[in-house]
C-alpha positions in Angstrom: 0.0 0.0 0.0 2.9 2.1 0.8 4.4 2.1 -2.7 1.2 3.2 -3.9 1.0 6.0 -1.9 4.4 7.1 -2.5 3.8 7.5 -5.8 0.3 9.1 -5.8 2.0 11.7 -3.8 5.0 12.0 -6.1 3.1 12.7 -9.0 0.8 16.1 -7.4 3.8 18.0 -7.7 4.8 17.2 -11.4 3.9 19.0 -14.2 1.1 17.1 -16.5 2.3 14.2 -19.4 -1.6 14.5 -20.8 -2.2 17.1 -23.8 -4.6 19.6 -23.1 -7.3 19.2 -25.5 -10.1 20.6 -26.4 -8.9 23.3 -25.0 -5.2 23.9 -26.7 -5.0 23.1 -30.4 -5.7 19.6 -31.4 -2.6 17.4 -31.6 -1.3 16.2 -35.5 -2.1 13.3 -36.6 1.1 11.0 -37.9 2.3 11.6 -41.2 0.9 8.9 -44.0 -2.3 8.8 -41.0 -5.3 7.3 -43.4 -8.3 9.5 -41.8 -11.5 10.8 -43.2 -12.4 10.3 -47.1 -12.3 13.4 -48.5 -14.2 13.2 -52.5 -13.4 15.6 -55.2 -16.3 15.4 -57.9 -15.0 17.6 -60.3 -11.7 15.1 -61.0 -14.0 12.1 -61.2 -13.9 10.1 -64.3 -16.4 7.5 -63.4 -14.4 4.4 -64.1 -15.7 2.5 -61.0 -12.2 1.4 -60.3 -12.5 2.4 -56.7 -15.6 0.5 -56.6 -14.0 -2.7 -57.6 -11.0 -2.4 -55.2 -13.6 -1.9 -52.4 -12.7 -4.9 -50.3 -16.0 -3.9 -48.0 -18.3 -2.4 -50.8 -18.4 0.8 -49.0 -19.3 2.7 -51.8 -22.6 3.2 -53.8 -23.0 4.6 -57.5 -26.2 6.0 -58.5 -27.0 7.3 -62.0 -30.1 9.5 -62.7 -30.8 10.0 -66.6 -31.1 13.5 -67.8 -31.9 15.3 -70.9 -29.9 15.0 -73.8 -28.3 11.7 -72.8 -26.2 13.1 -70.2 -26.4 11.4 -66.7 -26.3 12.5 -62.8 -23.3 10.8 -61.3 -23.6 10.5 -57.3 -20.7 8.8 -55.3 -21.3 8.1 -52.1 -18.6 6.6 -49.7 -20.0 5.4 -45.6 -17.1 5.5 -44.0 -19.0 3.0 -40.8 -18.1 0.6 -43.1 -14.8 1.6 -44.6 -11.5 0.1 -43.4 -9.4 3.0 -44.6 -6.9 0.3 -46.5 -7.0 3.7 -49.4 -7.1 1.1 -52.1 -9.7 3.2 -53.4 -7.5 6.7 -53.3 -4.6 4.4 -54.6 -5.8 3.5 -57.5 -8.2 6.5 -58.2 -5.9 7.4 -61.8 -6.8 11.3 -61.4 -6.7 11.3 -57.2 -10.7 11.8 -57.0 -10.2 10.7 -53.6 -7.8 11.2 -50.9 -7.5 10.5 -47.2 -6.7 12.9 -44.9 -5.2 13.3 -41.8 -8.4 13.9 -39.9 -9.0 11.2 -36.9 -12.1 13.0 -35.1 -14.0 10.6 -36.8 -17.3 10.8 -34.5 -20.7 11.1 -35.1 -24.2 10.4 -33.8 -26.2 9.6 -36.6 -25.5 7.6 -39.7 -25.5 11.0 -42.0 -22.3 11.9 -40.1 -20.3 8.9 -41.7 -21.6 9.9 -45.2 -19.2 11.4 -47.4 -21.2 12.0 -51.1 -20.1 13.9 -54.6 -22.0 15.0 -57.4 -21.3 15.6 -61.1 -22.9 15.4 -64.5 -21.5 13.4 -67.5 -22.2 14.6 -70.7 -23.5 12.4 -73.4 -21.1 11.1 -76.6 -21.6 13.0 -79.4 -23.8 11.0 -81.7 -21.6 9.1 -84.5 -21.9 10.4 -88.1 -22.3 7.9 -90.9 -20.6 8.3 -94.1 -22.6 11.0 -96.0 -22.3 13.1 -93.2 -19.0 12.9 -92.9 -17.9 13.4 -96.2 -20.7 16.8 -96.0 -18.0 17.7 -93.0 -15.1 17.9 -94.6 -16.7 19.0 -98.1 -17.7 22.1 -95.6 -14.3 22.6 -94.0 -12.4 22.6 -97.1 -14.7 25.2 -98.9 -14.4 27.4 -95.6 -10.7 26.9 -95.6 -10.5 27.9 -99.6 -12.9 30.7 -98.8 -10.6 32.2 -96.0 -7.2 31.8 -98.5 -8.9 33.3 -101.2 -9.7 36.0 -98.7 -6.3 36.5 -97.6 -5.0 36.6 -101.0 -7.6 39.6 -102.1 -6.1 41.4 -98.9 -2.9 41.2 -100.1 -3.6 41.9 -103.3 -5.1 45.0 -102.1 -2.5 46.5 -99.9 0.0 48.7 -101.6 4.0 48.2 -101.1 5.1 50.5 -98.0 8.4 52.0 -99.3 9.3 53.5 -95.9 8.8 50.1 -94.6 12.0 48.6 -96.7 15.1 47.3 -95.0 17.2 49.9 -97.3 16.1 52.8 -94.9 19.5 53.4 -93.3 
């Protein structure tokens, strides 16, 4: 019992070992620490690759048609179930998604784990049989004969400068 006391004793007049926190500034986390997803939509590609490394299939795709042919793209990651391996950041080919070093991951309803991105892909332009790609080019070369016959009429038009010669000297 003794020891015990000692020691309790001992320790009143030492300075703290715990970090003060919330009330100093929260501490780092360690560098290369895999911590909340964070989702860029704007670099998405939608390749799904990050959906097939997925060891626990935390992420959903949904795809809502809109006019024209393009298509609503929503990504969403639940990081309850997520393992934070970063497989999915990894191999992510334009680095969509990262991990930071956030480790306050708490929450008290499932919406807190949620981390969700938007974007819209645009529909491929429709492919042009034959006819109307021979009309296309037929079009682009009378516009480019059009614009050199143009140029040529300018030239033709502007005078010789004879102040502008290199034997002013």
């Amino acid at each position: 019992m003794f020891p015990y006391l000692k020691r309790a004793l001992s320790n009143l007049f030492r300075p703290a070992v715990t970090e003060k926190f919330p009330a100093g500034e929260p501490p780092k986390a360690a560098e290369g620490y895999r911590g909340r997803i964070s989702y860029d939509p704007t670099l998405c590609v939608n390749c799904g690759m990050c959906m097939r490394v997925c060891a626990p299939q935390c992420m959903t795709r949904t795809i809502k048609p809109l006019e024209g042919g393009a298509q609503e793209i929503t990504l969403t990651f639940d990081q309850s179930s997520c393992t934070f391996c970063r497989l999915c950041a990894d191999f992510c080919a334009r680095k969509a998604i990262t991990l930071t070093d956030d480790y306050m991951i708490v929450g008290t309803q499932p919406e807190d784990f949620i981390v969700s991105g938007t974007f819209i892909k645009k529909a491929p332009p429709p492919k042009l049989t034959p006819e109307q790609l021979a009309e296309l080019k037929a079009k682009a070369e009378a516009a480019k004969a059009a614009k050199a016959a143009a140029e040529a009429a300018k030239a033709a038009e502007e005078p010789a400068d004879p102040a502008c010669s290199a034997d002013n000297g």
